[in-house]
C-alpha positions as CSV (number, residue, x, y, z in Angstrom):
1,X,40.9,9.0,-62.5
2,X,42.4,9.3,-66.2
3,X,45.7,7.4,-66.7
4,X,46.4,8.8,-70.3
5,X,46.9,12.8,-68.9
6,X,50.5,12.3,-69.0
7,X,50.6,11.2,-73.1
8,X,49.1,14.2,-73.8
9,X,50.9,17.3,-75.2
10,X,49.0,20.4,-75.2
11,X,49.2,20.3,-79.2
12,X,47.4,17.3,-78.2
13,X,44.9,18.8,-76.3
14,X,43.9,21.4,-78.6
15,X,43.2,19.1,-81.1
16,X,40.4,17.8,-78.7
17,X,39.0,21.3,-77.9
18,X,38.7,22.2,-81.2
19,X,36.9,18.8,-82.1
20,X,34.9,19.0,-79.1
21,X,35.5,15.3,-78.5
22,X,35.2,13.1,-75.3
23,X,31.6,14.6,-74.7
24,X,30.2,12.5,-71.9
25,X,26.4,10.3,-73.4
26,X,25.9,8.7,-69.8
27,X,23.3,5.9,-69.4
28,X,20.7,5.2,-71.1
29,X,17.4,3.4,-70.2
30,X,18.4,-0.1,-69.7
31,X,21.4,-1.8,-69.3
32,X,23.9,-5.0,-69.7
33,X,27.0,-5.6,-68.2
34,X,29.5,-8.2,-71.1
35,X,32.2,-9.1,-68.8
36,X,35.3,-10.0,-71.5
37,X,37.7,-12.8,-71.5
38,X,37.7,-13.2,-67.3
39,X,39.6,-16.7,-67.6
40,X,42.4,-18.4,-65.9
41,X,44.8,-17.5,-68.5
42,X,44.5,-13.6,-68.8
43,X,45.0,-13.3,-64.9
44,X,47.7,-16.4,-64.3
45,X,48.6,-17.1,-60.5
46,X,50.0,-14.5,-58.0
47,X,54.0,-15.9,-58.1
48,X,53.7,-18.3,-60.3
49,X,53.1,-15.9,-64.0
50,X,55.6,-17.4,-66.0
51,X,53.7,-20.5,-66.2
52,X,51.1,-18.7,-67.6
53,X,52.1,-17.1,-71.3
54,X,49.3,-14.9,-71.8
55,X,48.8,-13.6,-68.0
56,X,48.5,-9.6,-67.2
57,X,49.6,-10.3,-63.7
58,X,48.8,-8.1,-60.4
59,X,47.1,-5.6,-62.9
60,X,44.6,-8.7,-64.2
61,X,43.6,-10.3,-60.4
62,X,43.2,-6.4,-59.3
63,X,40.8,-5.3,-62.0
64,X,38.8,-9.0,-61.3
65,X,38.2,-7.9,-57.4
66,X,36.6,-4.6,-59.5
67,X,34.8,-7.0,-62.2
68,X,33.1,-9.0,-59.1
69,X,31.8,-5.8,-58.0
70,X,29.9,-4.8,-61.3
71,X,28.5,-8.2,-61.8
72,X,27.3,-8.4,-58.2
73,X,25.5,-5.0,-58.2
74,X,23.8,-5.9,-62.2
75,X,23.2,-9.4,-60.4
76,X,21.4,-7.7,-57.5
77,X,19.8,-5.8,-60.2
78,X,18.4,-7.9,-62.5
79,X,20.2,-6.6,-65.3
80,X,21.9,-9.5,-67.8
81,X,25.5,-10.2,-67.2
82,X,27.0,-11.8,-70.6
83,X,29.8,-13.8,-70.1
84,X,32.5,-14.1,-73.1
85,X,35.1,-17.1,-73.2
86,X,38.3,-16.9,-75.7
87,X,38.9,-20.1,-76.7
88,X,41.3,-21.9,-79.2
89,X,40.8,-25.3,-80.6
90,X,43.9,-27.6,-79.6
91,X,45.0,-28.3,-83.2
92,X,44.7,-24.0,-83.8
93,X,42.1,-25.0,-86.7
94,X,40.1,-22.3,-85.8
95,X,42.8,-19.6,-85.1
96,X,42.5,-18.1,-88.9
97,X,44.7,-15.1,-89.8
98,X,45.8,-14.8,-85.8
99,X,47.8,-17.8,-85.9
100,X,50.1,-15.5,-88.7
101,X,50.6,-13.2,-85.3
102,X,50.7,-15.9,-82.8
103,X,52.5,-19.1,-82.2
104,X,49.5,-22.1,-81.3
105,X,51.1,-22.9,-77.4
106,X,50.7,-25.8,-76.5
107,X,50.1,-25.0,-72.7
108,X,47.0,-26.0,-70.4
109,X,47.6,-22.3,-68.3
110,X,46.6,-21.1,-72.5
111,X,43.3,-20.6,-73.4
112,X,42.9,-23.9,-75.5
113,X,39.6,-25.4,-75.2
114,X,39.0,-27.3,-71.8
115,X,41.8,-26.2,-70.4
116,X,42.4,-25.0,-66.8
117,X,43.6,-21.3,-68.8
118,X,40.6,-21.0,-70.5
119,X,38.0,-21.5,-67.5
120,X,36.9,-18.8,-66.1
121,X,38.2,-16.7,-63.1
122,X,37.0,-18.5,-59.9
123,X,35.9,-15.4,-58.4
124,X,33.0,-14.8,-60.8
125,X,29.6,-16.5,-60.8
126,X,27.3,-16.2,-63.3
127,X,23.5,-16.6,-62.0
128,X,20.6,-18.2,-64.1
129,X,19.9,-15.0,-65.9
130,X,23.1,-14.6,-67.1
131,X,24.7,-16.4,-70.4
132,X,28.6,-17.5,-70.9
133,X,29.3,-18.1,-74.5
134,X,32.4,-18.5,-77.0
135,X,34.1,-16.3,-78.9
136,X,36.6,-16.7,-81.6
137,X,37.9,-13.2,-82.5
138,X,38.1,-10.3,-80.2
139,X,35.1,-8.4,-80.3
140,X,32.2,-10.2,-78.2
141,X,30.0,-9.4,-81.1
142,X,32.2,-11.2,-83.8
143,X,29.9,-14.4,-85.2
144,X,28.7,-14.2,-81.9
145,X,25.0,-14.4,-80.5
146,X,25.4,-11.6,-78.3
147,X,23.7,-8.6,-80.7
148,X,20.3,-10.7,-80.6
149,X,20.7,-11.4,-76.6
150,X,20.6,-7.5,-76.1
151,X,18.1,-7.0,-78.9
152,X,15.7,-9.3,-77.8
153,X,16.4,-7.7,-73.8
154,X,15.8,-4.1,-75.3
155,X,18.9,-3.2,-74.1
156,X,20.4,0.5,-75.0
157,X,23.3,0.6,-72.5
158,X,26.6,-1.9,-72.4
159,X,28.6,-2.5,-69.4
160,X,32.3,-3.2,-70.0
161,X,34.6,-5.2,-68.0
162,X,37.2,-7.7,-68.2
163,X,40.5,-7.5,-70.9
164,X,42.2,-6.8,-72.6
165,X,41.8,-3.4,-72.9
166,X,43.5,-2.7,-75.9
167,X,42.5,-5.9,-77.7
168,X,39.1,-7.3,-77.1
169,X,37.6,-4.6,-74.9
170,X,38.0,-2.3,-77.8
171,X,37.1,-4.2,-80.5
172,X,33.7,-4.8,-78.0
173,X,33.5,-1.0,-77.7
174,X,33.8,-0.2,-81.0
175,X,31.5,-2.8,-82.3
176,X,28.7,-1.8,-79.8
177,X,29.1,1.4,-81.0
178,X,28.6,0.8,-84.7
179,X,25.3,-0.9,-83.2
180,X,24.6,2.4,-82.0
181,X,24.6,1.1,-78.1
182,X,25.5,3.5,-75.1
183,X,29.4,2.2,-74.1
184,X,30.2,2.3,-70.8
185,X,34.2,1.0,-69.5
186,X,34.3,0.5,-66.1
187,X,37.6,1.7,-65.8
188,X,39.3,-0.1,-62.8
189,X,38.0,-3.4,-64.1
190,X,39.5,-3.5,-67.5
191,X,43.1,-4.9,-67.8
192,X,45.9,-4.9,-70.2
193,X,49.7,-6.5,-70.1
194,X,51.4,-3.4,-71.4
195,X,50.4,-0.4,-69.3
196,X,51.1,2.5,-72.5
197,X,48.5,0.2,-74.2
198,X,46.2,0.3,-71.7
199,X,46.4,3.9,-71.6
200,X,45.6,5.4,-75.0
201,X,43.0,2.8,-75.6
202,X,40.9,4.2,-72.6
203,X,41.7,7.6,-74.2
204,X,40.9,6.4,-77.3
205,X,37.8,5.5,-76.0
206,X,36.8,8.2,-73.9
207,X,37.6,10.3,-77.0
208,X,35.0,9.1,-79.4
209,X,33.2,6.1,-78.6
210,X,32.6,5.2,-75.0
211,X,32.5,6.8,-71.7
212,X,35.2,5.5,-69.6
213,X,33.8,5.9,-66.1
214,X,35.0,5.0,-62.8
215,X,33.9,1.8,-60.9
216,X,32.0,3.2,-58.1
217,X,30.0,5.5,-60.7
218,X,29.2,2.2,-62.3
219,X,27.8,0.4,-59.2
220,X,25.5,3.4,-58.4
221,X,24.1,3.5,-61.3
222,X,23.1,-0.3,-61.0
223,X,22.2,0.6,-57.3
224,X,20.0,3.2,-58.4
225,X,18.8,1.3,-61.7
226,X,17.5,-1.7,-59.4
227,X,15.3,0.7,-56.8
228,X,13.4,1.8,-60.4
C-alpha cells in the first residue's frame, strides 16, 4: 500500500525506529470527510491536458473514481461531507504572496472564479447536509469557516480526500492536527502532479501527523460507523 518504501534508506529507517514515529491513532468517535480542491482544473480532460495548466492527469480522474467512493459511503452515513473550492479572482487581487510564485493565467480550464476549471468535478454531489465553500490559501482551515462547521458537529475525526497532496492536502493535515483532530488520508483518493511529491508527503504524513490509510479501510469504517 505504501508508495514511499523505495525513498527510504535503511539509515532512514532507523531514524524512525528509534523515534518510534508513524504510530497508527485510528478513528475516533465521530467523523467528517473535507474533500480538497475536486474541480475541473486539478483533474483536466482525458486527451485533452494541455489545455488545462494546472491538471494532474490520469493520476487526478483515478483518485476522483476513489473520492466518489468516500463521499458516498459518509453520505450513506450521515456523516458531513465538506466541500472546499480554490478559487482566484480574475484580476489575481486576492492571490497575495502566491502570485510572487505563480503567473495569474488567464485561462477558463484555471481555477479563476466562475470558470469551467474551477467548478467542481462532475462526478461528485454534495447532498443537503453537506457544505461547499471557498478557500483562498491551501489549507481548508485558512480564514475559512470550516473549524466552527466541525466544532459545532462535535467532530474528532477528519476524512481527507482530494489534492494536491503535497500542497493543500498537507497544509489541511497539518492544520487539523494543530486543532488536535484525528487525520485520516484516504490514500488512493489523494492526488499530486509530481509523483516523488506525492510520495514523501504521504510519508511525511504517516510519520507524524496523520494516518494514511487505504480506501477500502476508509469505507468500512463509514460502513460500520453508519450501523452504530
Amino acid at each position: 500500500m505504501t508508495t514511499w518504501d523505495s525513498y527510504l534508506s535503511e539509515q532512514d529507517r532507523a531514524v524512525l525506529a528509534r523515534g518510534k514515529f508513524g504510530r497508527r491513532m485510528g478513528f475516533g468517535n465521530k467523523p467528517a470527510v473535507i474533500v480538497i480542491d475536486a474541480q475541473k482544473y486539478m483533474v483536466g480532460e482525458a486527451g485533452h491536458d494541455q489545455h488545462w495548466p494546472s491538471s494532474c492527469g490520469e493520476v487526478g480522474r483515478l483518485a476522483v473514481h476513489q473520492i466518489v467512493k468516500v463521499v458516498q459511503a459518509a453520505q450513506a452515513a450521515q456523516v458531513p461531507c465538506f466541500f472546499t473550492l480554490f478559487e482566484i479572482d480574475r484580476s489575481g487581487n486576492d492571490m497575495g504572496i502566491y502570485r510572487n510564485k505563480r503567473d495569474l493565467l488567464d485561462s477558463e480550464h484555471w481555477c479563476l472564479a466562475g470558470s469551467v476549471g474551477a467548478e467542481l468535478v462532475e462526478q461528485l454531489s454534495p447532498c443537503s447536509r453537506d457544505i461547499v465553500f471557498v478557500k483562498k490559501k491551501p489549507s481548508g482551515f485558512h480564514g475559512t469557516p470550516l473549524l466552527g462547521y466541525l466544532l459545532e458537529r462535535g467532530i474528532d475525526t477528519v476524512i481527507i480526500v482530494g489534492g494536491a497532496t503535497s500542497n493543500c492536502i498537507r497544509a489541511t493535515v497539518f492544520d487539523a492536527a494543530s486543532y488536535n483532530l484525528r487525520a485520516i488520508v484516504a490514500q488512493e483518493a489523494v492526488f499530486d502532479r509530481i509523483p516523488v511529491s506525492h510520495a514523501i508527503s504521504l510519508f511525511d504524513m504517516d510519520r507524524q501527523f496523520a494516518d494514511v490509510t487505504a480506501v477500502a479501510e476508509v469505507v468500512q469504517y463509514l460502513n460500520t460507523y453508519s450501523k452504530k
